[in-house]
LUMRO-188573 format. One record per residue (C-alpha): residue number from 1; x, y, z. Coordinates in pm, 1 decimal, padded with zeros to 6 digits. Example, Ala and Ser with C-alpha at 12.3 -4.5 7.8 and 13.67 -1.06 7.14 Angstrom:
BEGIN
  resi        xx        yy        zz
     1   01230.0  -00450.0   00780.0
     2   01367.0  -00106.0   00714.0
END
This chain:
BEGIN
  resi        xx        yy        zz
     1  -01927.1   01417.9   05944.2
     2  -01643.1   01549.0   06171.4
     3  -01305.6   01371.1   06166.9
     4  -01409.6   01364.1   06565.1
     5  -01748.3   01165.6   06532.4
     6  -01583.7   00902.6   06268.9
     7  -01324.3   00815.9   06518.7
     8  -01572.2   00722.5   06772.0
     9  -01802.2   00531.9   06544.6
    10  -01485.2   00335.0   06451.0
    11  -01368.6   00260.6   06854.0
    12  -01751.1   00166.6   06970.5
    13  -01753.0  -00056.7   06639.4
    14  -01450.8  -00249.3   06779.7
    15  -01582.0  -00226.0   07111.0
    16  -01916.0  -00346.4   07055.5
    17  -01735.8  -00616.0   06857.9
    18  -01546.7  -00778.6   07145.5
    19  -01885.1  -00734.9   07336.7
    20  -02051.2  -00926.7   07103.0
    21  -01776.3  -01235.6   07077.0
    22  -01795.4  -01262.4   07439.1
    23  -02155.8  -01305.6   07502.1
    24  -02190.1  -01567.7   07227.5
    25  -01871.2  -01714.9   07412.5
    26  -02020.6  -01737.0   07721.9
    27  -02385.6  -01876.3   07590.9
    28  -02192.0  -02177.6   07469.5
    29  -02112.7  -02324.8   07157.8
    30  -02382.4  -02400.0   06903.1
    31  -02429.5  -02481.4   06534.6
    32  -02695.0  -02267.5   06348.8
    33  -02921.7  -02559.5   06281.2
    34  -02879.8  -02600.4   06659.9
    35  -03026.8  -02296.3   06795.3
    36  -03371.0  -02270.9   07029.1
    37  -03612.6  -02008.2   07008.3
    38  -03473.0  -01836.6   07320.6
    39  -03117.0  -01847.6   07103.9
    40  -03273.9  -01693.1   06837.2
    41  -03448.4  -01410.9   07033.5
    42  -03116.7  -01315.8   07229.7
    43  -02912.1  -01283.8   06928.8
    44  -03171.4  -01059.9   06707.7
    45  -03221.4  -00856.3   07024.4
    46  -02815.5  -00805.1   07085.4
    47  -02771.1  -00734.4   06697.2
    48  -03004.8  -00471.5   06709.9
    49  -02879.4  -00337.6   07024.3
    50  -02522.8  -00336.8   06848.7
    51  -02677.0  -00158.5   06542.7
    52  -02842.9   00144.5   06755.7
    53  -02507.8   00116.3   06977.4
    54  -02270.3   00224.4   06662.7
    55  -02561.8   00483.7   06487.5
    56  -02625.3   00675.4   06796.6
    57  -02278.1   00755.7   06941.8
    58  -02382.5   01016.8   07156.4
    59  -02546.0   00772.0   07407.3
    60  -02347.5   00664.6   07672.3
    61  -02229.1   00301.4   07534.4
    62  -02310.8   00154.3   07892.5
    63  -02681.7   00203.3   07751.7
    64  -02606.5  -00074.0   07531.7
    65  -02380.1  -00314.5   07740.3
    66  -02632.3  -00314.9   08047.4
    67  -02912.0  -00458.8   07830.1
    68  -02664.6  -00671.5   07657.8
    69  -02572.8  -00837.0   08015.8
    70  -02909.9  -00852.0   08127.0
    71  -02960.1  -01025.0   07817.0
    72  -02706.8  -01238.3   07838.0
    73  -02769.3  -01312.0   08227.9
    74  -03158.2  -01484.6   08100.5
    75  -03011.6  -01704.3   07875.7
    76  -02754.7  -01821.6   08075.1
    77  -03018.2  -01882.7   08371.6
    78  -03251.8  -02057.5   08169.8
    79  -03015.9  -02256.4   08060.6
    80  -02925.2  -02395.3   08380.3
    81  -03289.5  -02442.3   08470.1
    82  -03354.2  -02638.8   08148.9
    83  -03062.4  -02840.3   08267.6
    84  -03236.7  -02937.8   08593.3
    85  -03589.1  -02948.1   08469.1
    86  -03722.1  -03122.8   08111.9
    87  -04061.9  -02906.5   08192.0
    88  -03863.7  -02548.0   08132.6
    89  -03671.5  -02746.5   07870.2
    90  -03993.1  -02873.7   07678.2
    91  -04114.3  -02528.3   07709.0
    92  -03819.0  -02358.2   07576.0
    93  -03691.3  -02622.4   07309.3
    94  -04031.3  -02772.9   07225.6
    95  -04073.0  -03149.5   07169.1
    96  -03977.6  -03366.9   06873.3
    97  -04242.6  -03418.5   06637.0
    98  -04278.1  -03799.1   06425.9
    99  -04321.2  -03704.4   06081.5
   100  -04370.5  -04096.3   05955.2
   101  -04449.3  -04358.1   06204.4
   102  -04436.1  -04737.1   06105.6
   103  -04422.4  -04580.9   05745.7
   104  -04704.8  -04401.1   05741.1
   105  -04697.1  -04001.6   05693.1
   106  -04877.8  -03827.5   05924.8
   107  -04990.6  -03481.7   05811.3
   108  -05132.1  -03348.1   06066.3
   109  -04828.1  -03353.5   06249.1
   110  -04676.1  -03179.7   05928.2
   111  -04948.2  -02875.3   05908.9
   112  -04905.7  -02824.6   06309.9
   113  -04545.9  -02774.0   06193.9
   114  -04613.5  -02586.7   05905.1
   115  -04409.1  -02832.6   05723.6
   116  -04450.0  -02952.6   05393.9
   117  -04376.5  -03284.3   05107.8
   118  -04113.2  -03037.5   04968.8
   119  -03944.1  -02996.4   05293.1
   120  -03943.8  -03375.8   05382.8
   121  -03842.6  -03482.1   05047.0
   122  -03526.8  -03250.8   05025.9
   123  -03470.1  -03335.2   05395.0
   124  -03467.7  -03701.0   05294.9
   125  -03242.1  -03645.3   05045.5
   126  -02979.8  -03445.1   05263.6
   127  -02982.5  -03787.9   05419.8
   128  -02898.2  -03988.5   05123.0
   129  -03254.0  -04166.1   05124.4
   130  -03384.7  -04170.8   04808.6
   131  -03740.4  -04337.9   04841.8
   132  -03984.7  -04204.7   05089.6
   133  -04108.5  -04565.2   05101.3
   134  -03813.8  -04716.2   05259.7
   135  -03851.0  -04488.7   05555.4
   136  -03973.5  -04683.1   05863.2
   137  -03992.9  -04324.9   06080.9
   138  -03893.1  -04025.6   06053.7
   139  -03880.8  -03735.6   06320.4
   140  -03841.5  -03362.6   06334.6
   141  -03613.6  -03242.0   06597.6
   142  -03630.9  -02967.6   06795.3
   143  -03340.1  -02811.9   06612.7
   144  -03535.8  -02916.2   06262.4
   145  -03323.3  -03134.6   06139.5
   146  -03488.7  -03464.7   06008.2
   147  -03369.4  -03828.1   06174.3
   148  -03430.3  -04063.0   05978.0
   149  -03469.3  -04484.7   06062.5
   150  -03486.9  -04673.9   05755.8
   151  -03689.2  -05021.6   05679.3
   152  -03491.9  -05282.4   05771.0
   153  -03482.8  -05456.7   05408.2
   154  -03417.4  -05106.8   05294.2
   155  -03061.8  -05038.6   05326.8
   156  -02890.8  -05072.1   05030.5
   157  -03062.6  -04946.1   04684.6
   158  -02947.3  -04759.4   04339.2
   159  -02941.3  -04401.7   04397.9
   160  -03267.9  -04243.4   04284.4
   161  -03527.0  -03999.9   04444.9
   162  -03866.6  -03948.9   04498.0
   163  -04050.5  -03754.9   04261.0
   164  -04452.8  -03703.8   04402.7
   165  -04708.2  -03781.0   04141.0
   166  -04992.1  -03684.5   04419.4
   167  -04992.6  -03431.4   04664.6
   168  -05291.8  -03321.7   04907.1
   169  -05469.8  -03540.6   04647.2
   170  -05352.2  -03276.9   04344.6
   171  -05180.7  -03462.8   04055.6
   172  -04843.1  -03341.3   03959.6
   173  -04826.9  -03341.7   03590.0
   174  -04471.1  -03207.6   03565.0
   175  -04342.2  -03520.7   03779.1
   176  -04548.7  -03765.3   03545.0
   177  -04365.4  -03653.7   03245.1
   178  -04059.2  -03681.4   03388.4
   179  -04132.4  -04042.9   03457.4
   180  -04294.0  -04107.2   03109.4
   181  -04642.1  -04158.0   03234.8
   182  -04952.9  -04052.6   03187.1
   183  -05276.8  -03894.7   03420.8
   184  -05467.9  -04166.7   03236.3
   185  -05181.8  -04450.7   03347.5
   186  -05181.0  -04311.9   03728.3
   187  -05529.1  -04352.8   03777.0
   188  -05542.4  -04679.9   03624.7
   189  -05276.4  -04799.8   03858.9
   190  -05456.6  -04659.7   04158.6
   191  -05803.8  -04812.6   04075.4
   192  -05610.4  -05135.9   04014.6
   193  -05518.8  -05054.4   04394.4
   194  -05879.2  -04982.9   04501.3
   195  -05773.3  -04593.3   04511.4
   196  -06076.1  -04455.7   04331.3
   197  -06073.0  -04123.0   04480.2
   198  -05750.8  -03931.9   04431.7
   199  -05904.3  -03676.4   04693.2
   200  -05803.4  -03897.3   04965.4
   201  -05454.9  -03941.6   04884.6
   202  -05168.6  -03727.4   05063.9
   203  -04876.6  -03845.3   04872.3
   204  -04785.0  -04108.1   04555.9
   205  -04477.3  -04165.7   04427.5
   206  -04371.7  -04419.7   04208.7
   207  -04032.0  -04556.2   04236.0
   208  -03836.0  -04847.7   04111.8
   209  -04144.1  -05012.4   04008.2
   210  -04343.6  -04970.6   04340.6
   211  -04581.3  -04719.7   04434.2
   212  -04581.3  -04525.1   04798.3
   213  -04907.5  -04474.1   04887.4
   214  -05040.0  -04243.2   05209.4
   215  -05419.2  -04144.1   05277.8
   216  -05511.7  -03837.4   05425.9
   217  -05579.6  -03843.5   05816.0
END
């Protein structure tokens, strides 16, 4: 490659640099976890625009910047809208979804989501709660991070975390052994509870001596 063409991959690098920090300037500040679909969509779209921008440097680099603009001009416009209308905001950011309601898990909320007891456990954790049964709701925002409102007589416990025993009515046989217990102990427990049928269970855990119990929907 000619001394020539290096030169000019190097300037519309820089260029398309600056470019760059100015539209995200101008959509407004926002954490990763933060970002809406439409967020998502503008900044794949630009970063691929930047990519062809710097590989094809015969192209006149307005090519680029137009579509960047125009790009830029939509989010900024929806943005307003959404600011004057929850309907375009609903539509754009979606709607929070209640994970556990009054303590109970609902999973079809979590398969609409396609979220899962892994995701809600670590999530709980992030949040210092260490017993899915001392959670009185718990909601998925539109950003997907997990609020979280505990029990009221649940504030202040030893640190420990849930480890499942059931899930989607499936026993987990590592998580057992980690407790010391046996299949033959859980379902004793549970028929002691009037939980014949492991089939209908969601989620178990046992956890400083009490057991969480959900049914399926």
């Amino acid at each position: 490659m000619r001394l020539e063409n290096l030169l000019i991959i190097f300037l519309r690098t820089i260029l398309i640099y600056f470019i760059i920090l100015v539209i995200f300037r101008l959509m407004g500040k926002r954490e990763i976890g933060e970002l809406n679909v439409l967020d998502l969509v503008v900044f794949i779209m630009i970063g691929e625009m930047a990519v062809v921008a710097i590989e094809d440097h015969h192209e006149p680099i307005i090519n680029t910047v137009l579509p960047m603009a125009v790009l830029l001009g939509i989010q900024i416009m929806l943005a307003l809208i959404s600011l004057r209308s929850s309907r375009v905001r609903h539509l754009i950011d979606g709607s929070p979804s209640i994970i556990i309601n009054k303590g109970k898990i609902d999973e079809k909320e979590m398969r609409k989501q396609r979220y899962n007891f892994d995701d809600l456990l670590m999530q709980l954790r992030s949040k210092d709660i260490d017993n899915i049964a001392d959670v009185e709701y718990a909601i998925l925002e539109t950003s997907g991070q997990l609020s979280v409102v505990q029990k009221a007589n649940k504030k202040n416990k030893t640190a420990n975390y849930t480890e499942p025993l059931i899930v989607d009515g499936k026993i987990q046989t590592a998580n057992l052994k980690k407790c010391n217990k046996t299949e033959e102990w859980l379902r004793r427990e549970l028929t002691r509870r009037g939980y014949h049928n492991l089939d209908v269970i969601s989620f178990c855990s046992f956890q400083d001596g009490q057991f969480f119990i959900d049914l399926k929907d």
